[in-house]
C-alpha positions as CSV (number, residue, x, y, z in Angstrom):
1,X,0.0,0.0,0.0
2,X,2.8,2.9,0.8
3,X,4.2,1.8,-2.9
4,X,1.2,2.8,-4.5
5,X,0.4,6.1,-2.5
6,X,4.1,6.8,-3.5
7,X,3.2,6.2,-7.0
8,X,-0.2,8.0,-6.5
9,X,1.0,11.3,-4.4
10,X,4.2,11.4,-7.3
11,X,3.3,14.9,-9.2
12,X,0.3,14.9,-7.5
13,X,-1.0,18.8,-6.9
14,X,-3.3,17.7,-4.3
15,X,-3.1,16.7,-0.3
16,X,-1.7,13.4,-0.2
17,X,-3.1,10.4,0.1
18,X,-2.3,7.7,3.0
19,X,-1.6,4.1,2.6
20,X,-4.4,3.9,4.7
21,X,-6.5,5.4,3.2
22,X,-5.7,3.7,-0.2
23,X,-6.5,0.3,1.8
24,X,-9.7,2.0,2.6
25,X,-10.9,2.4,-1.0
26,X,-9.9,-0.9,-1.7
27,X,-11.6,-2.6,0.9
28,X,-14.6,-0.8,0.3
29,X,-14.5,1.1,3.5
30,X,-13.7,4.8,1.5
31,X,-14.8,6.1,-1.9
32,X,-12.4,8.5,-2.9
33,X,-13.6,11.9,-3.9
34,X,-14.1,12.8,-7.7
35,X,-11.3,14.8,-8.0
36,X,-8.8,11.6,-6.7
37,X,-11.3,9.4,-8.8
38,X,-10.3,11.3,-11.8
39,X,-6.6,11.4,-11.3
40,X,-6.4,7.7,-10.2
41,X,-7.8,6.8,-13.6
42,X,-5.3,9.3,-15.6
43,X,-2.9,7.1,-13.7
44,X,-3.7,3.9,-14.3
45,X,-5.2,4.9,-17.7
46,X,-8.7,3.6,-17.6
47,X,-12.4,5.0,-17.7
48,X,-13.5,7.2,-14.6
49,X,-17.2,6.1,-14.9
50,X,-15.7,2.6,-14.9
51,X,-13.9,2.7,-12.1
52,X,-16.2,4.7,-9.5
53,X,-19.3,3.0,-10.8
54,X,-18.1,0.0,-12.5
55,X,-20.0,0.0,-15.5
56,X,-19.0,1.1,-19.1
57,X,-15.9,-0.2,-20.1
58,X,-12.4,0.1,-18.4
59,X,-10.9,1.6,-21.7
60,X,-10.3,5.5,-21.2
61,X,-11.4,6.4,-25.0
62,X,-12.5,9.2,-25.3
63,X,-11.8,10.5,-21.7
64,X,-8.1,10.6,-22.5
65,X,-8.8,13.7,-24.7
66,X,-10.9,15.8,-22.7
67,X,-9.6,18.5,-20.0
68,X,-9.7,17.4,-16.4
69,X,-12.3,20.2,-15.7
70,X,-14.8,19.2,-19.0
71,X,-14.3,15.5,-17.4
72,X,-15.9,16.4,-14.5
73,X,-18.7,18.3,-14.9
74,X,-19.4,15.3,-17.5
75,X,-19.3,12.9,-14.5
76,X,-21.5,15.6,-12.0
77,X,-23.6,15.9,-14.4
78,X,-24.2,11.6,-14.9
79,X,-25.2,12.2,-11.2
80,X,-27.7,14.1,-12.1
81,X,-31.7,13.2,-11.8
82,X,-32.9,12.7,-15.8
83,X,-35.0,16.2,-15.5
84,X,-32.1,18.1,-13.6
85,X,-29.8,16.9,-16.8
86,X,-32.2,18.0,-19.6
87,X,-32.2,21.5,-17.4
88,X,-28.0,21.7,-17.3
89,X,-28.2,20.8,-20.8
90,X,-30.4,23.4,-21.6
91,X,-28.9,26.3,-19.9
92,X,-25.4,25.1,-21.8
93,X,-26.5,25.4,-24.7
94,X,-28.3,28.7,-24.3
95,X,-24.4,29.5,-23.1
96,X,-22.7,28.5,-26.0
97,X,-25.7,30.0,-28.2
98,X,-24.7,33.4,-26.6
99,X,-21.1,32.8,-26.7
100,X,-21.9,32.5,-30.3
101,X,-23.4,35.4,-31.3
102,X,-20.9,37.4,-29.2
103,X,-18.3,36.0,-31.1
104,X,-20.3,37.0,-34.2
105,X,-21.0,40.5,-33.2
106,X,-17.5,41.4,-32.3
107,X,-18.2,40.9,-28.4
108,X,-21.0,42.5,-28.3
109,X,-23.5,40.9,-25.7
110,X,-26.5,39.5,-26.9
111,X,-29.9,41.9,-26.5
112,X,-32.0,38.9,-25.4
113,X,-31.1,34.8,-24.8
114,X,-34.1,32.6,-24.8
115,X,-33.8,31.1,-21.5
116,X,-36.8,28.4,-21.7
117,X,-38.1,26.0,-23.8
118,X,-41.1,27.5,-24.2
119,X,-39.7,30.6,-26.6
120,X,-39.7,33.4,-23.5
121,X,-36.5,35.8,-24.1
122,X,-35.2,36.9,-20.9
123,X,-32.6,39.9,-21.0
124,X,-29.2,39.3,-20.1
125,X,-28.4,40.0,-16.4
């Protein structure tokens, strides 16, 4: 166990971790938190999803490509409820929608961004 927090807390930006605590997570006792979730899988080069919840498959894929940060607000947002998903994925795309026509209009903010499905413009706060 102290080899592998070696290996573990090696570059690691973050608190480190105990060999105790390692022998927690594997005996079930711990879960690690998201952010040592995510790291542990960089490490040993497999799927986060696969190995907090243990479904999916162990290959990274596409995971290897994506920021740390867009990986997890990916995996907050599989916690999600189906109805508090549609919602997040709603609001980012009313985001990016405004990013866009800023980026079109020189910078210039948006006068309105539709903020509901239901057509209503709402003015930008």
């Amino acid at each position: 166990m102290a080899a592998f927090a070696r290996w573990y807390n090696s570059g690691s930006g973050e608190r480190p971790v105990t060999s105790h605590a390692i022998r927690k997570w594997l005996l079930g006792e711990a879960c690690p938190t998201q952010q040592r979730v995510l790291r542990l899988a960089q490490l040993l080069q497999v799927d986060p999803t696969w190995l907090r919840f243990g479904t999916g498959s162990p290959e990274a894929g596409v995971t290897d490509e994506l920021p740390s940060d867009d990986l997890a607000l990916i995996l907050a947002a599989r916690q999600l409820q189906a109805g508090e998903r549609a919602l997040l994925l709603h609001l980012a795309q009313v985001l990016a929608r405004n990013h866009t026509v800023q980026a079109e209009t020189g910078g210039r903010r948006a006068s309105t961004l539709s903020c509901d499905s239901a057509g209503t413009e709402d003015s930008p706060g």
